[in-house]
C-alpha positions in Angstrom: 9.8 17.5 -23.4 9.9 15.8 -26.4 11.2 12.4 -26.9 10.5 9.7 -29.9 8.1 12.2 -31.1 5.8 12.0 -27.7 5.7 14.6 -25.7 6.5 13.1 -21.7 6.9 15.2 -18.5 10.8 14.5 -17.0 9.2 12.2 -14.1 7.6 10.0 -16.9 10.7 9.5 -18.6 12.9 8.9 -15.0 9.9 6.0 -14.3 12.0 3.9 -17.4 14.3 1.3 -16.2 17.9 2.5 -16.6 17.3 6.1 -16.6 18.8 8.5 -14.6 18.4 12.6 -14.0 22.1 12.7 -15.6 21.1 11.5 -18.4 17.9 13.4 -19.1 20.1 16.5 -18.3 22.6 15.9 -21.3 19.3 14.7 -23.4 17.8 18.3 -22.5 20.5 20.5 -21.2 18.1 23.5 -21.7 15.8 22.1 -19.4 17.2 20.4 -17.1 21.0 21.9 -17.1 23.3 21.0 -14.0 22.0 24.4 -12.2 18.3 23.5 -13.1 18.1 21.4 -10.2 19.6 20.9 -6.9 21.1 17.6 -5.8 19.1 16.6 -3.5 16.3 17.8 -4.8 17.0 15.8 -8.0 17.9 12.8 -5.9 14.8 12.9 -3.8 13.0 13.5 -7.2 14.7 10.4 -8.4 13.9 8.2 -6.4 9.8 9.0 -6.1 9.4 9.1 -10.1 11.3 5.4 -10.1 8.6 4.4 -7.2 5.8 6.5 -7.7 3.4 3.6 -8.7 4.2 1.4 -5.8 4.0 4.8 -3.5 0.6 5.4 -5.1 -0.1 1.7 -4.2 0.6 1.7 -0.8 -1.2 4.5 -0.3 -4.6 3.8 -1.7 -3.9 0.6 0.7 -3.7 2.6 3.6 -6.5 4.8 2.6 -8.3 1.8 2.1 -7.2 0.7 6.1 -8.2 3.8 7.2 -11.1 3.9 6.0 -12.5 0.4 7.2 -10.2 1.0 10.7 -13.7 0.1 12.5 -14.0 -3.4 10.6 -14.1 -5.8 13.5 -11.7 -9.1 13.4 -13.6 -12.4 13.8 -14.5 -13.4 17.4 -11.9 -15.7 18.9 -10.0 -15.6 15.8 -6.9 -18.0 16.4 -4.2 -15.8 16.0 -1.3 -18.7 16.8 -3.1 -20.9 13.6 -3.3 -17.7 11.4 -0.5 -18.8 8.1 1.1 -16.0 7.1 1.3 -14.0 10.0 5.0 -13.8 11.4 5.9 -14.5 15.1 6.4 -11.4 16.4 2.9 -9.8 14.8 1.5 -13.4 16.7 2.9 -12.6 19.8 2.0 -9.3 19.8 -1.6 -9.4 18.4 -2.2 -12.5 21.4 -0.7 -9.9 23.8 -3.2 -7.2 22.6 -5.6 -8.4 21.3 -7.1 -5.9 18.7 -10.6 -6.0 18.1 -10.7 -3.9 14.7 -8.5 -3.7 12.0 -7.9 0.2 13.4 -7.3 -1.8 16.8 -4.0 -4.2 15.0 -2.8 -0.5 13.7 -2.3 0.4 16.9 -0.7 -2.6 18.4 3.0 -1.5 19.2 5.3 -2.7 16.5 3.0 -4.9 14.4 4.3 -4.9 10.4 2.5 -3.7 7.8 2.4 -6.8 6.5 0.4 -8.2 9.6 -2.2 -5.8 9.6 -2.6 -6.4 5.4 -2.7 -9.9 7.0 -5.9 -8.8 9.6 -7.8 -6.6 7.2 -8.1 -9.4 4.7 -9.2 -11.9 6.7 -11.6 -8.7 8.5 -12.7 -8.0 5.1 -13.1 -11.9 4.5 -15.4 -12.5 7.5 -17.7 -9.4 6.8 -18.4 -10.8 3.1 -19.3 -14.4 4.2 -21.7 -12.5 6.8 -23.0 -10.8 4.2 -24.4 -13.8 2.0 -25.5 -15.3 5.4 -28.0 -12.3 6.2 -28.9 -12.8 2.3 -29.6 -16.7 2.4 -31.3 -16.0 5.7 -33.1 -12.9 4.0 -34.9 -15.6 1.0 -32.4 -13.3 -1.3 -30.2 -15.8 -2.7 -29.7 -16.7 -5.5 -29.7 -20.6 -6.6 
C-alpha cells in the first residue's frame, strides 16, 4: 500500500499511534474491505502490529535466558538483601533455592521480572570472574 508516497505493509501502518484497522479499511477499501478480514482475525492482528517491537523484545530476552539457563547464581547470594527483587520472588527463591538462572525459571510462581532480576546479577558475577582469571592470567591491561 501506498501512503505519503512510501510504500508500507498494513502492519507497518497499524504500528502508528492512533491508527486503527477501521481506518486503514476506509483508506484502502480495495484491500482491506470489511469482508477482507475477519474480526477477530483483525483484532488479534491489531493488537500484535501495535506490540510487535516489545513482543520481539521480550522474546530475544527469553532466548537470551534460555540460552544461558546453565549460568550459575553466585554462591550464598543473599537473596533477602537483593534490591529490586519483590517479596514473593524472595520468599520463594529462599524456599528453593535455584542454583542457575534455568534453576529460578523453574521455581513455582517466580515473576519474570525476578528471574530478569537473577540473570543480571548471574551475568554480573560471571563478567567480574572473568577479569579475575585475566588479572590472575598477567593479561590485564593497566
Amino acid at each position: 500500500m501506498k501512503h505519503n508516497g512510501k510504500s508500507s505493509s498494513a502492519a507497518d501502518m497499524l504500528q502508528h499511534p492512533g491508527m486503527t484497522l477501521e481506518r486503514l479499511q476506509e483508506a484502502f477499501p480495495e484491500e482491506l474491505g470489511p469482508d477482507a478480514v475477519h474480526p477477530s482475525v483483525a483484532e488479534t492482528a491489531q493488537v500484535e502490529c501495535r506490540y510487535v517491537e516489545y513482543i520481539q523484545r521480550q522474546a530475544e530476552e527469553m532466548k537470551a535466558l534460555k540460552r544461558d539457563a546453565a549460568l550459575p547464581l553466585p554462591d550464598g547470594l543473599d537473596f533477602e538483601a537483593m534490591r529490586g527483587l519483590s517479596n514473593e520472588d524472595r520468599d520463594r527463591c529462599k524456599k528453593y533455592l535455584p542454583r542457575t538462572v534455568g534453576d529460578a525459571g523453574l521455581v513455582p510462581g517466580i515473576t519474570q521480572g525476578g528471574i530478569a532480576l537473577l540473570y543480571a546479577i548471574a551475568k554480573r558475577s560471571q563478567n567480574e570472574k572473568r577479569k579475575e582469571r585475566k588479572v590472575h592470567s598477567g593479561r590485564a591491561s593497566v
